[in-house]
C-alpha positions as CSV (number, residue, x, y, z in Angstrom):
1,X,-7.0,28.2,4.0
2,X,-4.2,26.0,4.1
3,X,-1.7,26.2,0.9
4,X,-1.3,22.7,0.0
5,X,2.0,22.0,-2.6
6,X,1.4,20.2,-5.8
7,X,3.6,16.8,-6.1
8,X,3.5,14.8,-9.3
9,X,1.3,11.3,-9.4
10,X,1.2,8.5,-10.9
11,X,-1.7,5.6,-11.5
12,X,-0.9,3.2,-9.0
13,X,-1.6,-0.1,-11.3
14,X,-5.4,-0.2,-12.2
15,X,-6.8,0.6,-9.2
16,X,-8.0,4.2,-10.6
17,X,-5.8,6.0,-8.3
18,X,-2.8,8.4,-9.3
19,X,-0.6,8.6,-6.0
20,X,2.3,10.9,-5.1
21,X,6.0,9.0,-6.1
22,X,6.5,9.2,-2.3
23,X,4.0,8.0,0.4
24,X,4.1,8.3,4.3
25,X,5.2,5.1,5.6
26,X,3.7,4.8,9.4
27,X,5.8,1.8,10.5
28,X,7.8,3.8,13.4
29,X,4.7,5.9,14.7
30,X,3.6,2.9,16.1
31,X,5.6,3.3,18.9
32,X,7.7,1.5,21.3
33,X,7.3,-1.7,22.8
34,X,6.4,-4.5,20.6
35,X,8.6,-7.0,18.9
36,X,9.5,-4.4,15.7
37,X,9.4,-1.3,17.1
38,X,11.2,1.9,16.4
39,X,11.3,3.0,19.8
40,X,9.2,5.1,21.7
41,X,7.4,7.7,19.9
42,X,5.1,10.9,20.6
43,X,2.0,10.8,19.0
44,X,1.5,14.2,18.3
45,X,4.8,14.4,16.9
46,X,3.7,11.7,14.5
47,X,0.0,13.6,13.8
48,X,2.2,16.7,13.3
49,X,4.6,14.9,11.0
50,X,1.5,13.2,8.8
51,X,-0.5,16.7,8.4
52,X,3.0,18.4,7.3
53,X,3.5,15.6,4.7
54,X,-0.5,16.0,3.4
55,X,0.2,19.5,3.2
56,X,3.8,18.8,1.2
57,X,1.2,17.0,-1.5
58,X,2.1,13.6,-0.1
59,X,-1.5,11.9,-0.9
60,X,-1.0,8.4,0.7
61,X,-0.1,6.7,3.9
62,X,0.7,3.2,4.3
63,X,0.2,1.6,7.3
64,X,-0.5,-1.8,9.1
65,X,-2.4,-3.6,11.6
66,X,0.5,-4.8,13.8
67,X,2.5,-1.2,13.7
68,X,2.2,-0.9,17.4
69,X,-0.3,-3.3,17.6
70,X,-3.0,-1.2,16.5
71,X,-1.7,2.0,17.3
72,X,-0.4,3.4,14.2
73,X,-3.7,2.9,12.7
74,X,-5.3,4.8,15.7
75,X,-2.5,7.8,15.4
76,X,-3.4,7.6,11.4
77,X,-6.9,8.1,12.2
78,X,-6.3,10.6,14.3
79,X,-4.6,12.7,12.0
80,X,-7.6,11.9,9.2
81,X,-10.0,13.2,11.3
82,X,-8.0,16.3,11.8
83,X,-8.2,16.7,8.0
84,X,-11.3,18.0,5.5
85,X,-13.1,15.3,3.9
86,X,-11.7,16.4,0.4
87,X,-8.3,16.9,1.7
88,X,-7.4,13.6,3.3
89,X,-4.7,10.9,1.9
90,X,-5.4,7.5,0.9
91,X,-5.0,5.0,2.8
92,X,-3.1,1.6,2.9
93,X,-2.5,-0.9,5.5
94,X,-2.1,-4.5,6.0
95,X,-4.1,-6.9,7.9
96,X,-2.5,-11.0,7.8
97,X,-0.9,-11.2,11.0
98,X,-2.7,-11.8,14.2
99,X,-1.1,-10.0,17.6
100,X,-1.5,-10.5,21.4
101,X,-2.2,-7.3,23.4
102,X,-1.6,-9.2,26.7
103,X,2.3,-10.4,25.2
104,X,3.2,-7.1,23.4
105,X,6.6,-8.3,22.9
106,X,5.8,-11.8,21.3
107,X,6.1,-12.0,17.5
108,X,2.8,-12.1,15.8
109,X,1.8,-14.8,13.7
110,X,1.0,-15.1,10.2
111,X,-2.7,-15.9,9.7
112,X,-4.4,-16.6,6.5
113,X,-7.7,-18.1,7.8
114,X,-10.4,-16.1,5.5
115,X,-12.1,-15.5,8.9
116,X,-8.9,-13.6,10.2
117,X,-8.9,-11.7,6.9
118,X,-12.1,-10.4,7.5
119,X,-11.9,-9.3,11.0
120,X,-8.4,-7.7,10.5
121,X,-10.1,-5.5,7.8
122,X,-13.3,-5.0,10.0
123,X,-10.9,-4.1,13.2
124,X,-8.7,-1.8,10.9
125,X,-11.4,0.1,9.4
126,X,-12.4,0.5,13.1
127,X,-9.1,2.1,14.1
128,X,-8.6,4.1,11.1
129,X,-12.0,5.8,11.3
130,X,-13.2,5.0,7.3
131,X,-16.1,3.2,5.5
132,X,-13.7,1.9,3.0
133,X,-9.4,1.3,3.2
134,X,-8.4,2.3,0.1
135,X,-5.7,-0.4,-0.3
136,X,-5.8,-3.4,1.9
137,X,-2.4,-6.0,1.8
138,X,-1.4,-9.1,3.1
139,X,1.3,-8.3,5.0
140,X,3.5,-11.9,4.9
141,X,2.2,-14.7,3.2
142,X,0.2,-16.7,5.5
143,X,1.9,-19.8,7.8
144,X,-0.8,-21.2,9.4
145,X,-1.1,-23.7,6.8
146,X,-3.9,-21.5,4.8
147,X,-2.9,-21.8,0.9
148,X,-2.4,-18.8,-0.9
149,X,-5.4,-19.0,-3.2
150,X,-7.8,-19.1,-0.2
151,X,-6.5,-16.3,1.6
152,X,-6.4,-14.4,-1.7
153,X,-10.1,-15.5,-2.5
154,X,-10.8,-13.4,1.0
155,X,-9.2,-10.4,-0.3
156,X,-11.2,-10.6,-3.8
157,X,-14.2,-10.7,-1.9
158,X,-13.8,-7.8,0.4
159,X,-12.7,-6.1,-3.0
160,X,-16.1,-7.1,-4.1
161,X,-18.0,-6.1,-1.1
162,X,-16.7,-2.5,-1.1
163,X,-15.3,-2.8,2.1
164,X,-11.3,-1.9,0.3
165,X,-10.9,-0.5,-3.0
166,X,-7.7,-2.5,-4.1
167,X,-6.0,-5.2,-3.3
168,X,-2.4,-6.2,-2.8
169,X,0.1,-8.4,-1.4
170,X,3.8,-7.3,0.7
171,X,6.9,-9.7,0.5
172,X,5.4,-12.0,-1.5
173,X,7.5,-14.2,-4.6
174,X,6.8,-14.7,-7.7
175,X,5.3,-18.4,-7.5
176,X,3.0,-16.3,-4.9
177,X,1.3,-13.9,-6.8
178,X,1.1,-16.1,-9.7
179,X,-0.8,-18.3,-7.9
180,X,-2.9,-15.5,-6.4
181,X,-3.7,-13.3,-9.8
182,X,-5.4,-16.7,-10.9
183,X,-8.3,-16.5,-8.4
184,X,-8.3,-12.4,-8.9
185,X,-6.2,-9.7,-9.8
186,X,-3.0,-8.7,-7.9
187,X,-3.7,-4.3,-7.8
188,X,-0.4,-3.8,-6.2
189,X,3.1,-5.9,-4.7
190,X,4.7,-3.8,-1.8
191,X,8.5,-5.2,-1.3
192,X,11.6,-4.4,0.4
193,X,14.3,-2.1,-2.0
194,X,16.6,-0.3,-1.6
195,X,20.7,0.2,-3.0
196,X,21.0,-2.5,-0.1
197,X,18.8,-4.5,-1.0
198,X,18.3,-4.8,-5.0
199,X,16.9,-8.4,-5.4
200,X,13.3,-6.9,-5.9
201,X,14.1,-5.8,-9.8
202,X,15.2,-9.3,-10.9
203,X,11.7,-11.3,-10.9
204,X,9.4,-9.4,-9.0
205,X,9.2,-5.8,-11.1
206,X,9.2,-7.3,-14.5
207,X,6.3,-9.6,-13.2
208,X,4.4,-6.7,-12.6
209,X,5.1,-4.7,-15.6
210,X,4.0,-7.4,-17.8
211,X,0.5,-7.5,-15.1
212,X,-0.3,-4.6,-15.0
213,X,0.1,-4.3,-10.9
214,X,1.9,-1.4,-9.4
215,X,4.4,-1.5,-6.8
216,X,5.0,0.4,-3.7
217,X,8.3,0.0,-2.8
218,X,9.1,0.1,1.5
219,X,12.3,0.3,3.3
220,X,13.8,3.2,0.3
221,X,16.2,4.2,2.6
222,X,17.1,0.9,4.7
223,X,15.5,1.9,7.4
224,X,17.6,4.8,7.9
225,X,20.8,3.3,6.5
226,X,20.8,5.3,3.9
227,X,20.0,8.6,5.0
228,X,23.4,9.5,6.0
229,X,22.3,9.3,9.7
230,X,24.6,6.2,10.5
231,X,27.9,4.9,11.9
232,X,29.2,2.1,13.7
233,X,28.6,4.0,17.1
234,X,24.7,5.4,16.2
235,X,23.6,1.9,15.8
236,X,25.4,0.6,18.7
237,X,23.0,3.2,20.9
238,X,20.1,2.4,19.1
239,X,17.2,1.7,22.1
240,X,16.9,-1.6,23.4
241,X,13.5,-2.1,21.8
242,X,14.9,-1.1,18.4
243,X,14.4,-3.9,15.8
244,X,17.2,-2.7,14.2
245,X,19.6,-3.6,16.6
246,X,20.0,-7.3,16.0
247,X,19.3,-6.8,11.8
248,X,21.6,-8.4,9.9
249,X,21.8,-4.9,7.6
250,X,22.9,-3.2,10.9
251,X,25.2,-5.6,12.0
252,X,27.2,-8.1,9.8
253,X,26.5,-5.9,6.5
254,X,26.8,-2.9,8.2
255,X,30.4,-1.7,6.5
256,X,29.6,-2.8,3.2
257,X,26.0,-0.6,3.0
258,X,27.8,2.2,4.9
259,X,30.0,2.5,1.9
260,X,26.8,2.2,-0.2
261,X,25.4,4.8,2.5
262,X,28.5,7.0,1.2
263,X,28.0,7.2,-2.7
264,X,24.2,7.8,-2.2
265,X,25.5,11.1,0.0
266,X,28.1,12.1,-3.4
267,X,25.2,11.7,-5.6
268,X,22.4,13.6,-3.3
269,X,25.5,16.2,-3.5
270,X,25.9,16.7,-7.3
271,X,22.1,17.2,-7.2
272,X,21.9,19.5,-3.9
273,X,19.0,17.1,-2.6
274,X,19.5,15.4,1.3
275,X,20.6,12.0,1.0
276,X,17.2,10.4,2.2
277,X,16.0,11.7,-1.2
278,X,18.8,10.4,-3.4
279,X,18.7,7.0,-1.4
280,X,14.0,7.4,-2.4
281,X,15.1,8.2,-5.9
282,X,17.2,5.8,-6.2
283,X,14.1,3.0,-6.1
284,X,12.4,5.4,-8.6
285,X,14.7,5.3,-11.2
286,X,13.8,1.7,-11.8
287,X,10.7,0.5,-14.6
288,X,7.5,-0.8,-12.5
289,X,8.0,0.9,-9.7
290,X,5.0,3.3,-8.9
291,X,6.0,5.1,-6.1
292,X,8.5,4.6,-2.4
293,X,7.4,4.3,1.1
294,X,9.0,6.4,3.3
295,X,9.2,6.7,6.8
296,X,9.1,9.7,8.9
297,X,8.6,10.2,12.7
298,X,9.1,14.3,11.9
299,X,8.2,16.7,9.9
300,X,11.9,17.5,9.8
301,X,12.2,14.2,8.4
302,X,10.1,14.2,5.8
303,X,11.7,17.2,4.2
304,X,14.7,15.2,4.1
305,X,13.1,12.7,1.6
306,X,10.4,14.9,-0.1
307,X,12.8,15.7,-2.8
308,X,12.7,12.4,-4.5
309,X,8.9,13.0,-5.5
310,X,10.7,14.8,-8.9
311,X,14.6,13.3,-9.1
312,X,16.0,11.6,-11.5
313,X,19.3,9.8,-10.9
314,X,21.6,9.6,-13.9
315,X,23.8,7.1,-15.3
316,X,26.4,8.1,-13.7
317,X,24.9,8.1,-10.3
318,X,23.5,4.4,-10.8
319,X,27.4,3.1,-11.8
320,X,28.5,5.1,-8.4
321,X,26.0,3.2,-6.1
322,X,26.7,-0.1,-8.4
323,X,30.8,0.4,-8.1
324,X,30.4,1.0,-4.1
325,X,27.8,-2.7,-3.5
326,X,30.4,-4.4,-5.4
């Protein structure tokens, strides 16, 4: 029988479910070729990597629809079905944005139509193997003219239905899920932060404090910015179908969050923790967050950020990270 390490958990809003302070975020397994891919990717790797995280006490895994166009839900089933009934992670993706198998590399769009709603769940149930997704998001807010309120009513009703357990929304504003917790409540926001990318505590956190929603941070460690793994010349060989190649946070800011990059590695230091777990922690620290996405293609990797389930940054850390984004 497999020794399975206990991690800490938290409720995740009122959804009824206590969740690790780090989840799995399946965004790279994917794989290569689509318009925000990683690069390519082994799938067994990436089954490997999630039942090494499961087994680390890591009890959630956040995934969506258009990671690889479907295929990171697959790999994610994959790995479920390789698991005990009583022993397998919840389960979070995203449904919203509507993808063309036969044009891989064209952007997807941003649907809201109830009917799309609907079928993504339907189609992402399919792929993931369950009878119920335990969280289901929309990923962007809708720009196909749909009004918030409509595509929120879909997500209350599949909430109803049984179909998901909770509800949420990811890189949505304020005015947004205002105007979606009037037709039914918001379980859970998932937006970007990260030491480069702070704006999420000014509006966003205390709205959720004061609603009762939890919040599942992604992008913890900038997509890698943090983790210590990057200079100038890493990112310039990045693969050609590498989102992060022409990101703004790669290129233009990419001296300024390097230097942020280097106080997170002097604080992951005075705690003798990797950096990708001081750069996790860092998001932790901060009231209404519930718990960090974080990505791993490895299991390698995920031992990198696995210490930031339990650390606590100080002061003192905070002013360095502060002193170095000024």
């Amino acid at each position: 029988m497999t020794m399975h390490t206990a991690l800490p958990t938290v409720p995740l809003g009122t959804t009824g479910m206590d969740v690790t302070r780090v989840g799995f975020g399946a965004w790279a397994i994917g794989g290569g070729d689509w318009a925000f891919a990683w690069g390519a990717q082994d799938d067994d790797a990436s089954i490997a990597a999630i039942l090494h995280a499961v087994e680390r006490g890591v009890n959630w895994i956040d995934t969506a629809s258009v990671y690889g166009l479907g295929h990171s839900e697959e790999v994610v089933g994959r790995a479920l079905a390789a698991l005990p009934a009583d022993e397998r992670p919840y389960v979070f993706t995203k449904g919203g944005m509507q993808f063309d198998l036969a044009d891989r590399r064209r952007r997807a769009q941003r649907v809201g139509a109830p009917a799309a709603i609907k079928r993504h769940a339907e189609e992402s149930l399919a792929r993931l193997g369950v009878e119920r997704i335990d969280l289901f998001q929309m990923h962007w807010p809708a720009d196909d003219g749909t009004p918030i309120e409509e595509y929120w009513n879909a997500f209350v009703e599949l909430r109803d239905e049984g179909k998901v357990r909770a509800i949420g929304l990811s890189n949505h504003s304020v005015a947004q899920i205002d105007s979606a917790e009037a037709v039914g409540h918001v379980d859970t926001l998932q937006p970007p932060f990260s030491a480069i990318a702070p704006a999420t505590a000014d509006e966003l956190l205390p709205w959720c404090i004061a609603h009762d929603t939890g919040v599942i941070v992604y992008s913890p460690m900038g997509s890698g910015l943090l983790t210590g793994a990057f200079d100038a010349e890493r990112v310039a060989s990045l693969p050609e179908d590498d989102w992060r190649r022409s990101a703004p946070a790669f290129t233009t800011d990419l001296e300024q969050n390097l230097r942020i990059a280097d106080a997170l590695a002097r604080v992951a230091e005075r705690h003798g923790v990797p950096q990708p777990a001081a750069a996790a922690a860092w998001t932790l620290g901060f009231d209404g967050v519930t718990a960090a996405i974080v990505g791993a293609r490895s299991e390698a990797q995920i031992e990198g950020w696995l210490p930031a389930s339990s650390l606590v940054l100080t002061d003192e850390d905070y002013a360095e990270v502060a002193a170095a984004s000024a």
